[in-house]
VEXKOLDO-699490 format. One line per 3 residues: number of its first residue (from 1); for each residue x, y, z of N, C-alpha, C. Coordinates in steps of 0.05 Angstrom, whole numbers, always signed. Atoms other than C-alpha are relative to their C-alpha. Example, Ala and Ser with C-alpha at 12.3 -4.5 7.8 and 13.67 -1.06 7.14 Angstrom:
// VEXKOLDO-699490
1) +18 -24 +0 +246 -90 +156 +18 +24 +0 ~ -16 -24 -1 +273 -21 +143 -15 +22 +14
This chain:
// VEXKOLDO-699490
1) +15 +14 -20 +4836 +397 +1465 +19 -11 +21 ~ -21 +13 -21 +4864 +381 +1534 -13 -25 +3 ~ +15 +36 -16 +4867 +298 +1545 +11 +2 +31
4) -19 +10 -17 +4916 +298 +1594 +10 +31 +19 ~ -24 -12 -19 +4955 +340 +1655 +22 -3 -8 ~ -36 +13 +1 +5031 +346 +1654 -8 -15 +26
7) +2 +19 -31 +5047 +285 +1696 +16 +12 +26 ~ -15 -13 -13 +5074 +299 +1761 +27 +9 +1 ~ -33 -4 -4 +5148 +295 +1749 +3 +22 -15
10) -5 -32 +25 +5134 +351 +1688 -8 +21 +12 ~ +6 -37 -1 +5131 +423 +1713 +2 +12 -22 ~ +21 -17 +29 +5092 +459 +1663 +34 +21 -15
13) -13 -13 +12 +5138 +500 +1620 -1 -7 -34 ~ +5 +9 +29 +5139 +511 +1542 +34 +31 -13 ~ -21 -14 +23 +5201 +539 +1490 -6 -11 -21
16) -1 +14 +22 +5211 +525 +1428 +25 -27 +4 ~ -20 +25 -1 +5242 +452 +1416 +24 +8 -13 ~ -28 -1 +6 +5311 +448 +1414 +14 -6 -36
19) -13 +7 +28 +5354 +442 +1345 -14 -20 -6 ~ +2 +31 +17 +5349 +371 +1340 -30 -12 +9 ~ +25 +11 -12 +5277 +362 +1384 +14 -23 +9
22) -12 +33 -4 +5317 +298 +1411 +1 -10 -27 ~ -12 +18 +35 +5348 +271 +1338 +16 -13 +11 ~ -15 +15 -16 +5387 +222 +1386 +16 -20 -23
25) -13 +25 +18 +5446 +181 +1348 +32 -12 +31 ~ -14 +23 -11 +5493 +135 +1373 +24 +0 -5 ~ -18 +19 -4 +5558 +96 +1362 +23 +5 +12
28) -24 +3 -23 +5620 +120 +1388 -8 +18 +23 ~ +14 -11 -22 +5582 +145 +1447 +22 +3 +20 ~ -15 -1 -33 +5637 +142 +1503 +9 +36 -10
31) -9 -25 +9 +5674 +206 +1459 -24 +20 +15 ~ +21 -25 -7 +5610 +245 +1488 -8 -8 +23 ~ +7 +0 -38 +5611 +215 +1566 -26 -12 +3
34) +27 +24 -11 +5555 +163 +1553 +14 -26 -4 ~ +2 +20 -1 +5551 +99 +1566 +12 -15 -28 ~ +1 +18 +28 +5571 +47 +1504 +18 -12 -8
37) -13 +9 +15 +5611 +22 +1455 +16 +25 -19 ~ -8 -25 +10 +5659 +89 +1433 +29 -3 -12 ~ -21 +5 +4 +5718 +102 +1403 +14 +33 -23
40) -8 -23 +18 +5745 +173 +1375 +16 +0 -20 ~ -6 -4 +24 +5758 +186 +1309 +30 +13 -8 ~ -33 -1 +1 +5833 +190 +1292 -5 +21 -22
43) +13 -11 +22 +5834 +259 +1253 +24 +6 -16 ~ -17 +4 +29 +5899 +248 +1216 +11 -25 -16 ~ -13 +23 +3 +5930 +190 +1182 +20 -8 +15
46) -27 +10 -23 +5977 +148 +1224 +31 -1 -18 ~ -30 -2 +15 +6051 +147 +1216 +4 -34 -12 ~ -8 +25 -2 +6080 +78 +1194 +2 -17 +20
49) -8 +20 -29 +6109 +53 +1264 -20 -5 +5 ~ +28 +4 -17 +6031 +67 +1290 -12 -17 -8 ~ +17 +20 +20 +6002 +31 +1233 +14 -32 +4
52) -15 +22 -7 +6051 -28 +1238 -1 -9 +30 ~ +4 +1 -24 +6045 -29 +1313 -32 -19 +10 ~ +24 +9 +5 +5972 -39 +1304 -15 +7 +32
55) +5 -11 -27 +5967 -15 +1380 -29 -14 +10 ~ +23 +8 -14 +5900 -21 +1421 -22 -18 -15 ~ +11 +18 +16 +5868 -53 +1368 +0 -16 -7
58) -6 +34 +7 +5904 -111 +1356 -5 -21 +17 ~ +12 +3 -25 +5893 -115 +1425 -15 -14 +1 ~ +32 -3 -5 +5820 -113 +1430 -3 -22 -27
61) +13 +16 +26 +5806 -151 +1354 +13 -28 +17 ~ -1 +36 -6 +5843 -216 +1389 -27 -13 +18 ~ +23 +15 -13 +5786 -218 +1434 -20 +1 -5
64) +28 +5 +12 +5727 -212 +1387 +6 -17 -19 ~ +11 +30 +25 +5703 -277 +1353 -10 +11 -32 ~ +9 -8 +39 +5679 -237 +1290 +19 +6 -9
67) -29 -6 +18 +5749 -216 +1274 +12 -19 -19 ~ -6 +31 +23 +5755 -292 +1250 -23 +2 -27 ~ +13 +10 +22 +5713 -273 +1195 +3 +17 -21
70) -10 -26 +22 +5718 -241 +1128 -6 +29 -7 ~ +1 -20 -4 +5689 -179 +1147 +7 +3 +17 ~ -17 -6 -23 +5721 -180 +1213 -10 +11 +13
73) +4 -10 -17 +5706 -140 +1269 +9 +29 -9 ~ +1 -34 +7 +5681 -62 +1254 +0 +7 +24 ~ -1 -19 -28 +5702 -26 +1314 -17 +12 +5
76) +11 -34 -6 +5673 +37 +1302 +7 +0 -33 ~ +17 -13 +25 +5657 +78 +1234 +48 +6 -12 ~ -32 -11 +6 +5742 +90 +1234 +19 -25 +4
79) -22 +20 -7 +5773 +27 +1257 -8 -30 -8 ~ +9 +23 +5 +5762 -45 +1238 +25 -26 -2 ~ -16 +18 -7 +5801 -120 +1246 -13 -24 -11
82) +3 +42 +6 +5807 -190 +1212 +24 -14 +16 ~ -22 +12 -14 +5849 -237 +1253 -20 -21 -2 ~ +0 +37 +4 +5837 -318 +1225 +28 -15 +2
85) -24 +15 -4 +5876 -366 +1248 -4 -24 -24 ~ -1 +12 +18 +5883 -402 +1184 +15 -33 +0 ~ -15 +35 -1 +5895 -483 +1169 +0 -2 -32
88) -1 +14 +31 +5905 -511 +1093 +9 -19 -3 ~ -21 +13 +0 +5925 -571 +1068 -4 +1 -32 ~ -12 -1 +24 +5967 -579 +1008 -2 -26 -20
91) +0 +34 +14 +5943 -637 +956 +5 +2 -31 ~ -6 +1 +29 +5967 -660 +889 -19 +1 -20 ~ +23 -4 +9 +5932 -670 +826 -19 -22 +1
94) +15 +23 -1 +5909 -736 +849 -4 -2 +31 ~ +19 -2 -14 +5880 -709 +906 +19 -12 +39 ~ -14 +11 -21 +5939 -733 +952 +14 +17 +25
97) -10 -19 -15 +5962 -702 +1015 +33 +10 +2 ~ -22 -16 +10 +6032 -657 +993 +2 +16 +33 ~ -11 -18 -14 +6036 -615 +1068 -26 +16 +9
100) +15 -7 -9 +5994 -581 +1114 +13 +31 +12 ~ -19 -18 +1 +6007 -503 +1129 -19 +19 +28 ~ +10 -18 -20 +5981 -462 +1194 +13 +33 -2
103) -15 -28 -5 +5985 -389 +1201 -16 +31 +11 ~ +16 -14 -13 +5954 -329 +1232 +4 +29 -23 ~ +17 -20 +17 +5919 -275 +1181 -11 +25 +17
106) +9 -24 -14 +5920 -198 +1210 -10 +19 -31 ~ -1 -21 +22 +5885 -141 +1167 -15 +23 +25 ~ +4 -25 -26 +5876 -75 +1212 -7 +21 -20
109) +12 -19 +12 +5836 -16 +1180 +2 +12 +13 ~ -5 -31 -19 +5842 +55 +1199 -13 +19 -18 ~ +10 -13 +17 +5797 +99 +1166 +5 +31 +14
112) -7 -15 -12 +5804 +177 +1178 -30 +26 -1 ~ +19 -26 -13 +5755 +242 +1201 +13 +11 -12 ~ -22 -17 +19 +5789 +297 +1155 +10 -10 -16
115) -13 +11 +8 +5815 +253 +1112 -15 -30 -27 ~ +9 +21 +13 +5790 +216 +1043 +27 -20 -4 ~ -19 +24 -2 +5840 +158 +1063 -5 -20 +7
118) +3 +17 -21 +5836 +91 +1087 +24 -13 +2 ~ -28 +19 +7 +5907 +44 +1104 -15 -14 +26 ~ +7 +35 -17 +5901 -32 +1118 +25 -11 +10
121) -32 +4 -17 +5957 -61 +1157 +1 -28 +5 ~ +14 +26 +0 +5959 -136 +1141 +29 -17 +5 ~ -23 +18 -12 +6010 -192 +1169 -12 -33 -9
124) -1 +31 +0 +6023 -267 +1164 +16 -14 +19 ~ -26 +7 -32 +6053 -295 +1231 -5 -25 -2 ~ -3 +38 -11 +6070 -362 +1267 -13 -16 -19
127) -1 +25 +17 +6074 -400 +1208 +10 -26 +0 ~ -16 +30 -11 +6081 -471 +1216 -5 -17 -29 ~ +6 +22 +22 +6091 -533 +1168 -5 -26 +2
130) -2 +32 +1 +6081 -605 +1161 +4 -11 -29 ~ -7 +15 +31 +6107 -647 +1103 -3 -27 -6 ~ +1 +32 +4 +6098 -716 +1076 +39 +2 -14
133) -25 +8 +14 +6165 -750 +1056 +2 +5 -20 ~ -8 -12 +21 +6200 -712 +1010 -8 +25 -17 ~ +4 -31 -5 +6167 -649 +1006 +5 +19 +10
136) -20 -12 -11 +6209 -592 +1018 -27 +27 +13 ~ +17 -16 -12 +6160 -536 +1056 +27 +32 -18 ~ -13 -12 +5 +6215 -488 +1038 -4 +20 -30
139) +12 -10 +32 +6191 -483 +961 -34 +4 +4 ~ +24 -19 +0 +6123 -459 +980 -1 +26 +6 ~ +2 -24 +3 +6100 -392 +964 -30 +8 +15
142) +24 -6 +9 +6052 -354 +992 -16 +29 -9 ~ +8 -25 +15 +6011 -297 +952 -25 +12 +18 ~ +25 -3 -20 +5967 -242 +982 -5 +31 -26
145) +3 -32 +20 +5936 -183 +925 -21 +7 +14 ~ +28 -28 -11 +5882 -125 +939 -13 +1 -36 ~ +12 -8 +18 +5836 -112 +892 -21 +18 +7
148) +25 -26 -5 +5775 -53 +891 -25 +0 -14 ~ +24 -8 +15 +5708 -41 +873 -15 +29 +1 ~ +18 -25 +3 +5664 +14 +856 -30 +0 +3
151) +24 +2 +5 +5590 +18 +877 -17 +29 -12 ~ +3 -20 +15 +5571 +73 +820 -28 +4 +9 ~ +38 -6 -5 +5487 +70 +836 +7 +17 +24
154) -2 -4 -24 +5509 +90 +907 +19 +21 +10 ~ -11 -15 +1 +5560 +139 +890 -7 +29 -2 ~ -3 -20 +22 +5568 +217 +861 +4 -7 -19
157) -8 +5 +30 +5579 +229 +789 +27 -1 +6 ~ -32 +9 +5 +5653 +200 +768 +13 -4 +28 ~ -16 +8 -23 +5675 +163 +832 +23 -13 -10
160) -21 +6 +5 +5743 +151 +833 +22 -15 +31 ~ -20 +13 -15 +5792 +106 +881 +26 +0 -17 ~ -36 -7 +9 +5865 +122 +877 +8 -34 +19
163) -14 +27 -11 +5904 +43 +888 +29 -4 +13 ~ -30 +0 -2 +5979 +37 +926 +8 -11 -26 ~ -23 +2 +23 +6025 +34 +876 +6 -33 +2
166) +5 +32 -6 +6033 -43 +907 -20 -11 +3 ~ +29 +11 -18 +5969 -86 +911 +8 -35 +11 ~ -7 +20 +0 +6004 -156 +904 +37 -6 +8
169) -23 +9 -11 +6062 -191 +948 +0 -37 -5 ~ -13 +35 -10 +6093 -264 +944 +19 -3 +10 ~ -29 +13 -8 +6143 -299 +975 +0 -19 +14
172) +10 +26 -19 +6162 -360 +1015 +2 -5 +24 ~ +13 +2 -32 +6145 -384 +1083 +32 +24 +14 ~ -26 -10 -9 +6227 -354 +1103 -6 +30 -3
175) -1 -23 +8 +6215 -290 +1064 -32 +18 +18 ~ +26 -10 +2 +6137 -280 +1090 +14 +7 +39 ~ -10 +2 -29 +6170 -299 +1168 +22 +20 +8
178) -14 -26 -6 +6223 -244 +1160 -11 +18 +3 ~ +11 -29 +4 +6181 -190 +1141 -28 -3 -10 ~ +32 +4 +8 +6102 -209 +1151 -15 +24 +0
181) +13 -27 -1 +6076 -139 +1148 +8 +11 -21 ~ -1 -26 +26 +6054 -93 +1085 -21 +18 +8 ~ +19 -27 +1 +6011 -23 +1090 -4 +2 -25
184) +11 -1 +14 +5965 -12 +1046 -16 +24 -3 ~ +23 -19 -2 +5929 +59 +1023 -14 +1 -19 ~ +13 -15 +25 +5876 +79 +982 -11 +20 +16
187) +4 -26 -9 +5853 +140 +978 -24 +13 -22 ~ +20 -9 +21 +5797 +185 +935 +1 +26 -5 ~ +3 -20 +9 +5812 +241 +896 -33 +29 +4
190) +31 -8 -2 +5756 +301 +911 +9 +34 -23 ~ -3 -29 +22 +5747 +376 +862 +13 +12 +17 ~ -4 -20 -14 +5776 +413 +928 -15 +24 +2
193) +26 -15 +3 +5709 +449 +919 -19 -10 +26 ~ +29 +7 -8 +5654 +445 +971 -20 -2 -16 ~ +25 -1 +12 +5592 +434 +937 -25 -13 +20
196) +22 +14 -6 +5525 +428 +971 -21 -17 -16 ~ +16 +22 +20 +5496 +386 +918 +19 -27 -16 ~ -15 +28 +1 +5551 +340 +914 +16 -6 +16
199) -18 +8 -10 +5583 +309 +966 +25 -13 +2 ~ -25 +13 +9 +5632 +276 +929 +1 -36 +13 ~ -8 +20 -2 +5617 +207 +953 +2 -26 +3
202) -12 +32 +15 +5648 +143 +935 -7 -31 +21 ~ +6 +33 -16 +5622 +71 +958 +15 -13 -11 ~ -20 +27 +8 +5678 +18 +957 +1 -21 +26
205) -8 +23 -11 +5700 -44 +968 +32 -13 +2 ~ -41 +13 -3 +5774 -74 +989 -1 -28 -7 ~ -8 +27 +0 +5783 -147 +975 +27 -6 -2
208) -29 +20 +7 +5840 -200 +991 +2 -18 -1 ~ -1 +28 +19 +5855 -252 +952 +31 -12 +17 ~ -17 +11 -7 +5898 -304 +982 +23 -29 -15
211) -8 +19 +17 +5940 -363 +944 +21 -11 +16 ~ -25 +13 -12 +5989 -420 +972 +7 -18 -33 ~ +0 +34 +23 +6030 -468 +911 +28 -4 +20
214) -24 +8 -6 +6079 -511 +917 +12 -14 -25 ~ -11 +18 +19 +6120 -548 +861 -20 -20 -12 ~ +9 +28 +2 +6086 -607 +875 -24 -6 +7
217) +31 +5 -12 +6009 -596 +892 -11 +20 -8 ~ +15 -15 +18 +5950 -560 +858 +9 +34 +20 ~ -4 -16 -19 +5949 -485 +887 -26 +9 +24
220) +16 -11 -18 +5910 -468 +940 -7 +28 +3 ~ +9 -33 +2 +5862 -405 +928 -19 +6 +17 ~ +29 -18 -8 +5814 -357 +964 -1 +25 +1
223) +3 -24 +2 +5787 -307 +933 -9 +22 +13 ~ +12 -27 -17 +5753 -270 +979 +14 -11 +34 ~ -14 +6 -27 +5802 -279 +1042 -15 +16 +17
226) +7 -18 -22 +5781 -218 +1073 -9 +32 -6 ~ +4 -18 +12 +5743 -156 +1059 -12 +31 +6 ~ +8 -21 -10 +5723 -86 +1071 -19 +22 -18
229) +26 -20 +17 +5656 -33 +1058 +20 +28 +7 ~ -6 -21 -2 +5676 +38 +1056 -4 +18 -8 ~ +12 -16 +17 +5653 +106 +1037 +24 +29 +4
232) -10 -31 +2 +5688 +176 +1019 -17 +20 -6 ~ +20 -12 +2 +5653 +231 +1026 +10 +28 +1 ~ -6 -31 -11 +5667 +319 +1027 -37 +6 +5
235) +31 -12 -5 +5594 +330 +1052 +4 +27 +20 ~ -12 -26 -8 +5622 +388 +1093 -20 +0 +18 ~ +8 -7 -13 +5590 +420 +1148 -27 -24 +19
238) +22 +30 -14 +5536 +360 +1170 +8 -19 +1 ~ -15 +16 -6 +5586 +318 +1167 +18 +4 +30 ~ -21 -13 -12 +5631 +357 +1222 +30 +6 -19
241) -24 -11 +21 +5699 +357 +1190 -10 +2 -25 ~ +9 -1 +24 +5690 +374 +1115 +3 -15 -17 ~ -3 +28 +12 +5719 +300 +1087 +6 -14 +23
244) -10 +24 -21 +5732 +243 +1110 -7 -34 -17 ~ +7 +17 +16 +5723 +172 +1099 -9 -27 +26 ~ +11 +15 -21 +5688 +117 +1141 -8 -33 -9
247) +7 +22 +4 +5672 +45 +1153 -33 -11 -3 ~ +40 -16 +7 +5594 +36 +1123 -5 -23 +26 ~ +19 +30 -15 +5580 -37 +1168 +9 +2 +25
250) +1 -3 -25 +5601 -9 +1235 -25 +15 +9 ~ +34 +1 -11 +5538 -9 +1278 +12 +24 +12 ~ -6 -24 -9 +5531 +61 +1300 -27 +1 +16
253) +12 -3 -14 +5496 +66 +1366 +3 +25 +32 ~ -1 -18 -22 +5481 +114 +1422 -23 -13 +24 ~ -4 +23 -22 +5483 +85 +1484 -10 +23 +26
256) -2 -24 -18 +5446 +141 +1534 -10 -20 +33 ~ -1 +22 -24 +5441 +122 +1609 -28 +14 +23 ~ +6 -19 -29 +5387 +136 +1661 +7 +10 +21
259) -3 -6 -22 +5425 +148 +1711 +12 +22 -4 ~ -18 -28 +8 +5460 +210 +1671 -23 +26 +5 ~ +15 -30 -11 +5423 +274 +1710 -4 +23 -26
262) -4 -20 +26 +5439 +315 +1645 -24 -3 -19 ~ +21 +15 +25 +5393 +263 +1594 -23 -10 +15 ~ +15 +25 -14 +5352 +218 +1649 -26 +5 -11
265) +39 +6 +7 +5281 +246 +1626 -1 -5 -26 ~ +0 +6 +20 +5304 +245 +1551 +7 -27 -2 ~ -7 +37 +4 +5331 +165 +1566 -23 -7 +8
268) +33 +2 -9 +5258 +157 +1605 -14 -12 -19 ~ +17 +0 +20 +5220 +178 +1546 +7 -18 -18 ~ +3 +16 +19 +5255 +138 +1494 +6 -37 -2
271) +11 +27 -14 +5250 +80 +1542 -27 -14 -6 ~ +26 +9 +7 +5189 +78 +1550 -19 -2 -31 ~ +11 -6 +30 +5176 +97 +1472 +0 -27 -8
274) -2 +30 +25 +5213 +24 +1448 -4 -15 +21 ~ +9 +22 -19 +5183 -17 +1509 -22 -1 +8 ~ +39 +5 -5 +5111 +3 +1523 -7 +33 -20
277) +5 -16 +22 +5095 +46 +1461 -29 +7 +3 ~ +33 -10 +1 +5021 +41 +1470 -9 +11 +24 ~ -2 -15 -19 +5033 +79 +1534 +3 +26 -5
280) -8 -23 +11 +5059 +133 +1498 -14 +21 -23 ~ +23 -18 +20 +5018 +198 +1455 +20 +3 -31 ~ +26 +18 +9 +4998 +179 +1397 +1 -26 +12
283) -2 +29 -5 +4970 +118 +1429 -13 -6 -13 ~ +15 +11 +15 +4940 +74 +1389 +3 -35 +4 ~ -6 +14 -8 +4937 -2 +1398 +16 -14 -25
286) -15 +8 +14 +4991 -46 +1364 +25 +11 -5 ~ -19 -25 +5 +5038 +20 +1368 +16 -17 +5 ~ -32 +12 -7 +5109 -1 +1359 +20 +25 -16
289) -19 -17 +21 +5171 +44 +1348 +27 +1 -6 ~ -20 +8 +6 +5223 +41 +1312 +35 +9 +21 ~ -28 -13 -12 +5304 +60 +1336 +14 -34 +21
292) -10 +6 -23 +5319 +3 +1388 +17 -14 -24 ~ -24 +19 +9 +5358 -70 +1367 -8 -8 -27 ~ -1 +12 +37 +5323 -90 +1297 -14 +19 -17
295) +3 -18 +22 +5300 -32 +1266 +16 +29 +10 ~ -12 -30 -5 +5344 +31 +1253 -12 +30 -6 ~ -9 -35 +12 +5343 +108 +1249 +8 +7 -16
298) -18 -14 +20 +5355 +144 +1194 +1 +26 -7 ~ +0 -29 -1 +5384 +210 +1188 -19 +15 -18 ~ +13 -15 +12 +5350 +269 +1164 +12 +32 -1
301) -9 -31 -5 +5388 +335 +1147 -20 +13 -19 ~ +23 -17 +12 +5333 +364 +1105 -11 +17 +15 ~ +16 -21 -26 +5315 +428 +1150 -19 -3 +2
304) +30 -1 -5 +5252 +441 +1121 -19 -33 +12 ~ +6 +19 -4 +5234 +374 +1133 +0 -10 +28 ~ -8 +2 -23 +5265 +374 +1207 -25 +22 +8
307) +21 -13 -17 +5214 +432 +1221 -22 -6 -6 ~ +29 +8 +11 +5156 +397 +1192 -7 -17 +29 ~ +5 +14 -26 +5168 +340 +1244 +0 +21 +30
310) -6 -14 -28 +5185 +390 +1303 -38 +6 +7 ~ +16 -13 +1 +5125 +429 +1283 -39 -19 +12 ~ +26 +33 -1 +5075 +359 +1284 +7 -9 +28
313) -6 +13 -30 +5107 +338 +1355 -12 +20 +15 ~ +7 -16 -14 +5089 +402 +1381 -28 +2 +3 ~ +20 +0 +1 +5024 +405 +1358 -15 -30 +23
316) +13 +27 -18 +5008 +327 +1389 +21 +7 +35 ~ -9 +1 -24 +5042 +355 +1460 -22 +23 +1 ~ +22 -22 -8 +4994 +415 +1465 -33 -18 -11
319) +29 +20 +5 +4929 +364 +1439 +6 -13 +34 ~ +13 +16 -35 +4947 +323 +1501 +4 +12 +26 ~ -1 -22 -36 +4980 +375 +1553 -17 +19 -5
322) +4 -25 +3 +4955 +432 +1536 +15 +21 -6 ~ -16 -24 -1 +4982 +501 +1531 +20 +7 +30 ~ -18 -11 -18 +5051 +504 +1566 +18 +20 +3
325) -7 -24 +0 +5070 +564 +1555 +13 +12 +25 ~ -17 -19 -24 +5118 +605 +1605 +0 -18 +25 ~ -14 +22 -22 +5144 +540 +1642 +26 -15 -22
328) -26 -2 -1 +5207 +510 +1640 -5 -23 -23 ~ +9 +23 +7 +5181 +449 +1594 +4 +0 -30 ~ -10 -4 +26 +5203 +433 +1523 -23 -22 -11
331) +11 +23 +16 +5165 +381 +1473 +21 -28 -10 ~ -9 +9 +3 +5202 +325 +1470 -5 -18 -26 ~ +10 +24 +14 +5201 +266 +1411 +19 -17 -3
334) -8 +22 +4 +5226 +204 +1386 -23 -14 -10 ~ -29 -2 +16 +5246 +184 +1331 -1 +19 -1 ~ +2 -27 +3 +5273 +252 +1327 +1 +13 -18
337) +6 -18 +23 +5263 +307 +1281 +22 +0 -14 ~ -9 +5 +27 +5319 +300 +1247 +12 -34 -9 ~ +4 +25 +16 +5307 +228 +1228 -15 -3 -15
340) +20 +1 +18 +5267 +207 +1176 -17 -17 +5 ~ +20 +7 -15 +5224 +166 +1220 -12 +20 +19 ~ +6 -10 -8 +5206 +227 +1248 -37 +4 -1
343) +35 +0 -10 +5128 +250 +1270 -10 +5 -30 ~ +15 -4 +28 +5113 +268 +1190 +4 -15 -11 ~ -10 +34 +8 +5136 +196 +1179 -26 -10 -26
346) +27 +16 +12 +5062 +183 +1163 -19 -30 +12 ~ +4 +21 -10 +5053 +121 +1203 -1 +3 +33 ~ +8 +7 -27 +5044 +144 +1274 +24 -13 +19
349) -14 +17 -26 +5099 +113 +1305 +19 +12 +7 ~ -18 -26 -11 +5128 +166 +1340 -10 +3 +33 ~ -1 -7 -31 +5129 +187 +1417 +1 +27 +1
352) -5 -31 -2 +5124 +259 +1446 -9 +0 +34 ~ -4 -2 -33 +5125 +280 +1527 +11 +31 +0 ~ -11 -30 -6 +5138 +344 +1557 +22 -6 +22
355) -22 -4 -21 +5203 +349 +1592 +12 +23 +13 ~ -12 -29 -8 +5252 +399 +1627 +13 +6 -27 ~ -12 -10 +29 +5277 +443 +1571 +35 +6 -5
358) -36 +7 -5 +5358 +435 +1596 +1 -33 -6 ~ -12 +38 +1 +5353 +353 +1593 -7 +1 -28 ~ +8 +4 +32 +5323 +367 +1519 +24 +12 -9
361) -12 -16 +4 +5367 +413 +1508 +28 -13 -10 ~ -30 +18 -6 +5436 +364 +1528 -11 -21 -21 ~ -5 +33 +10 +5404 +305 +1494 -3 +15 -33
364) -12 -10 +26 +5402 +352 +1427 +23 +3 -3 ~ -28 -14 +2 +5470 +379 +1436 +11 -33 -6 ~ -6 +23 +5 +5489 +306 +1444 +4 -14 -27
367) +14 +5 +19 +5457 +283 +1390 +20 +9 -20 ~ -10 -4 +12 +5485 +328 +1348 +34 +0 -9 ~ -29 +10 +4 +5555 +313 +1368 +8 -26 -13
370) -3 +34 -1 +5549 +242 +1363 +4 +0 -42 ~ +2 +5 +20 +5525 +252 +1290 +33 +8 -21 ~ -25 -8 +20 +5587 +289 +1266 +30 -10 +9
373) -16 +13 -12 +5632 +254 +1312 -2 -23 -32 ~ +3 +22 +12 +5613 +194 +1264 -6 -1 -32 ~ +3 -13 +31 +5603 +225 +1192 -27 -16 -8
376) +15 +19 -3 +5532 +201 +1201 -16 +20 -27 ~ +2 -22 +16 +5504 +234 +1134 -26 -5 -7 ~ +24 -2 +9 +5433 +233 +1097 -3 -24 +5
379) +21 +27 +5 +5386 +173 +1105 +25 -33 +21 ~ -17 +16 -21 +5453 +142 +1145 -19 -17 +26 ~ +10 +21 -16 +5428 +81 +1194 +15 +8 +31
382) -1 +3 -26 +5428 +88 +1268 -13 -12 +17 ~ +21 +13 -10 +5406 +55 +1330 +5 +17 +30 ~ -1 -17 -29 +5389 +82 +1400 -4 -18 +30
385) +0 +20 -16 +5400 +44 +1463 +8 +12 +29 ~ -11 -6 -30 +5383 +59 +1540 +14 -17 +20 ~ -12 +27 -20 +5423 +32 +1592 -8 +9 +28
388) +3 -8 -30 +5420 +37 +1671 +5 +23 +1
């Protein structure tokens, strides 16, 4: 049944929808010449000097406020930063003030594309002291260990983390002020097998435990100084590279722009999809859809499942255009077919528009970069975000 005309900006045309039907993902978006928050995926491990250097990142983490916190500031899906400027003070067992100790807390993450590795790159600078009479600052130590976890529910069968050979350093304020920098790797054994039924991979956790004593005052602990999510994975081919290993709590967004001639009717549509929804086919009143700032996307590599949705968008673009057959015009949607909020969702809250079949076309290709740019893998969380 025809409801509707193509509007005027649509010249009639019909193909089949593109790979992805618009499966739009996000986060290091600049890597692909949009708009955002980007950052390309380093695809070997760094040398020492690089890692110790801590380069653009040390940079950049001084000037985000979440770096002061114990998950720190997630760059991107590969890079991540704690930087607290730490205070303590030192009291006896009767509660008395023994010395007060300032000092600045770096931990720099580098996760890798190709690579089940991750190395942390952690410092203790401009340390300062204060003493009460007769407390020597000199005899305080201070301790910094690693420890790991395993989230087995969330894993493959037999996940395994390989630990540096070092996880725990002490020494005192002299010895920490000579040489405040240690590297840190872990890493995750895989079969050297592809398998499509097992990706091989591993959900962990990094923790660092911090400790000050002194002779003469209880010790000062915290266990959870500073900490890190992380996954290993060989999911191969839908991943892009065939391992790798990534940061899980970096927000992964795609950042497309209207003013980009390539995407502009695919940024349009999924404009208008998360801002006036009940403008959009299926309308229905109350329509709301998901992808923008508080609800995410979640991938969908399940083919058959990707042509179920394609197949259901198509059908609700020919209910309201009609038959566009032999024009230049593709079926657009959002959430896209290969999300799992896609049109066989079950709940209607989906978008569809007929566009040019080159701007569908780019914002699939996109799409699909974005996802393997970012080792964005099954049921993986995304968000989608237009800009000017």
């Amino acid at each position: 049944m025809r409801r509707n005309q193509p509007p005027a900006t649509l010249q009639p045309t019909r193909r089949r929808p593109r790979a992805a039907v618009l499966s739009g993902l996000p986060a290091l978006a600049c890597a692909f010449g949009l708009t955002g928050n980007a950052t390309a995926a380093s695809p070997h491990p760094r040398t020492a000097a690089t890692l110790t250097s801590g380069g653009d990142l040390r940079a950049e983490c001084a000037t985000h406020p979440e770096a002061n916190t114990k998950k720190g500031w997630v760059k991107s899906r590969f890079e991540s930063c704690v930087h607290q400027p730490v205070y303590l003070k030192l009291l006896d067992d009767k509660r008395r003030l023994r010395g007060e100790l300032w000092f600045d807390l770096w931990m720099l993450g580098f996760a890798y594309d190709g690579s089940r590795r991750v190395d942390y790159v952690t410092s203790v600078e401009n340390i300062r002291t204060q003493a009460v009479s007769g407390e020597d600052p000199a005899t305080w130590r201070i301790s910094q260990s690693f420890d790991h976890s395993i989230n087995a529910s969330a894993s493959s069968p037999n996940p395994e983390i390989s630990k540096p050979a070092t996880t725990a350093r002490a020494g005192t304020i002299a010895e920490w002020t000579t040489n405040p920098t240690q590297v840190l790797t872990y890493t995750s054994p895989d079969t050297g097998t592809l398998d499509p039924a097992n990706p091989q991979i591993v959900q962990g956790q990094v923790i660092m435990e911090m400790s000050v004593t002194s002779p003469t005052a209880a010790p000062w602990v915290e266990s959870n100084m500073a900490y890190s999510n992380i996954r290993f994975d060989y999911a191969g081919r839908p991943a892009g590279k065939y391992k790798g290993t990534v940061f899980t709590e970096a927000r992964v967004e795609l950042a497309m722009s209207l003013s980009d001639p390539t995407v502009k009717q695919s940024a349009r549509h999924i404009l208008d999809a998360q801002q006036f929804p009940e403008r959009t086919f299926p309308s229905w009143p109350g329509k709301t859809v998901p992808g923008g700032n508080d609800e995410p996307l979640h991938r969908l590599i399940d083919v058959d499942k990707q042509k179920a949705n394609r197949k259901r968008s198509i059908e609700q673009c020919e209910d309201a255009w009609g038959d566009y057959t032999g024009t230049r015009l593709q079926c657009d949607e959002y959430p896209f077919a290969s999300t799992k909020e896609g049109s066989m969702n079950g709940d209607n809250r989906y978008s569809v528009r007929l566009i040019d079949g080159s701007d569908n076309g780019a914002g699939g290709n996109l799409i699909q970069s974005l996802y393997e740019q970012n080792r964005i893998l099954d049921n993986d969380p995304f968000y989608v975000k237009i800009v000017p």
